[in-house]
N, C-alpha and C positions, 0 to 999 in steps of 0.2 A: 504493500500500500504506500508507504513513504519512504519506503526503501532506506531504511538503515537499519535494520533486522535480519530479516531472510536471505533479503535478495541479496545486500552486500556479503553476506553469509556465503548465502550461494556461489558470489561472482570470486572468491578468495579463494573457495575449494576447490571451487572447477577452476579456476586457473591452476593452482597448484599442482593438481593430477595434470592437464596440459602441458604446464612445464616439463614433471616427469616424464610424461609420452615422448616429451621434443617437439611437440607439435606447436610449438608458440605463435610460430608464423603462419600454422595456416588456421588456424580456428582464433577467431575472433570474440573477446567475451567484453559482456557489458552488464550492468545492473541497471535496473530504472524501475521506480513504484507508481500504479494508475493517477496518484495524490500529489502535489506541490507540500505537504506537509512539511518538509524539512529539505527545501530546494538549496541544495549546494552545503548541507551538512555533513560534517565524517561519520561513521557508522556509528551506530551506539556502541557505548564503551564496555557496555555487557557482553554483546558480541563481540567487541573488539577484544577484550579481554579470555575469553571463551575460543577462538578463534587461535589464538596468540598459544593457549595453552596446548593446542594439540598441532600445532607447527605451521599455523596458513595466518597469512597477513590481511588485513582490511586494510589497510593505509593506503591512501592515494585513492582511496573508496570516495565518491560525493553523489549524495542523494539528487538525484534527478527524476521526472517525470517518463515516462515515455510520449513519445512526439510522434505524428506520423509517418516516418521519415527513418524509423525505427521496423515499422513492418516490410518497408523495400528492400533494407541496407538486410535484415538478419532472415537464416535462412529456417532458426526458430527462433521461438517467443515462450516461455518459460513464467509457468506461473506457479504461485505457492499455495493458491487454495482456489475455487471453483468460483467465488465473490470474485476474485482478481481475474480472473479468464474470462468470467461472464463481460465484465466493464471494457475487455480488449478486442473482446468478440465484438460488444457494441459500437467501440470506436475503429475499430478496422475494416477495409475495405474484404466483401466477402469473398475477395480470389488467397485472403491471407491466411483466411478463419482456419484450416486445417495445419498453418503453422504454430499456432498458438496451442498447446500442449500443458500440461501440467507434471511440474518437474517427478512427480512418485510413478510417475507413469514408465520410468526409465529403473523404476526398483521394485527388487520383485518383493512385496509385500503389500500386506493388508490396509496398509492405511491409503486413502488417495492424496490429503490436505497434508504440508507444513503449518503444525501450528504456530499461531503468532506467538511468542516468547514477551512480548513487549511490557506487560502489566504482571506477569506472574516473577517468580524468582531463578537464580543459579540454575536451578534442574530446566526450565524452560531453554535456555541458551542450548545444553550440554545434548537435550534430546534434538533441537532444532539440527546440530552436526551430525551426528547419528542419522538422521533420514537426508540430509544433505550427504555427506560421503557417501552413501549409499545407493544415490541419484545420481551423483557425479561420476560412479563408476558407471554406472548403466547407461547413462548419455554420452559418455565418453565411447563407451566399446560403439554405439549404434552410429556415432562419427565416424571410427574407425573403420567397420563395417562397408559404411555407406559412400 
């Protein structure tokens, strides 16, 4: 949603396994929340902190919206929970709608949503990497794959 949570969450993991792959140069990573809530802020410092402790950086992280301009340039769109897919569904042009995807969809398990971490505590953070590295491998291999 305002992207310094999940999504930045997300865009420090998944780069990190990219690094490991080698693949820096060809795969392209970005964060961006459907909200101006915290337009040009660094991540939240629980995430950032949380993030920090199991080896992946947020820093150089900045909270931005997504833009139109976001559905041409990426070849997905990665969302955290079915609220944030719905809002990118509506604002996206419908030749996009089949790239817009929800990141659990790439791990194999039960849950479909990242929960927000934002308002609860420490265990919020620690599970949100938990279903994060676990997405990020599985979007990773379906890159490699593909």
């Amino acid at each position: 949603m305002g992207n310094i949570c999940r999504s930045p969450t997300a865009e420090g993991v998944f780069r990190y396994f990219v690094n490991e792959a080698g693949l820096t140069d060809q795969i392209e990573i970005d964060s961006a929340g459907t909200h101006a809530y915290h337009n040009n802020e660094p991540a939240d410092r629980r995430a950032t902190a949380a993030a920090e402790r199991r080896g992946y950086s947020l820093e150089n992280i900045r909270a931005r919206r997504v833009q139109d301009e976001d559905f041409e340039r990426f070849d997905y769109i990665i969302t955290m929970d079915r609220d944030n897919r719905a809002m990118l569904i509506e604002q996206a042009d419908e030749r996009h709608h089949p790239k817009i995807r929800l990141f659990l969809e790439f791990s194999a398990g039960a849950e479909e949503e990242v929960p927000d971490p934002y308002y609860g505590g420490a265990a919020g953070f620690e599970r949100v990497l938990d279903l994060v590295e676990k997405a990020s491998r599985g979007l990773l291999e379906t890159l490699i794959k593909s």
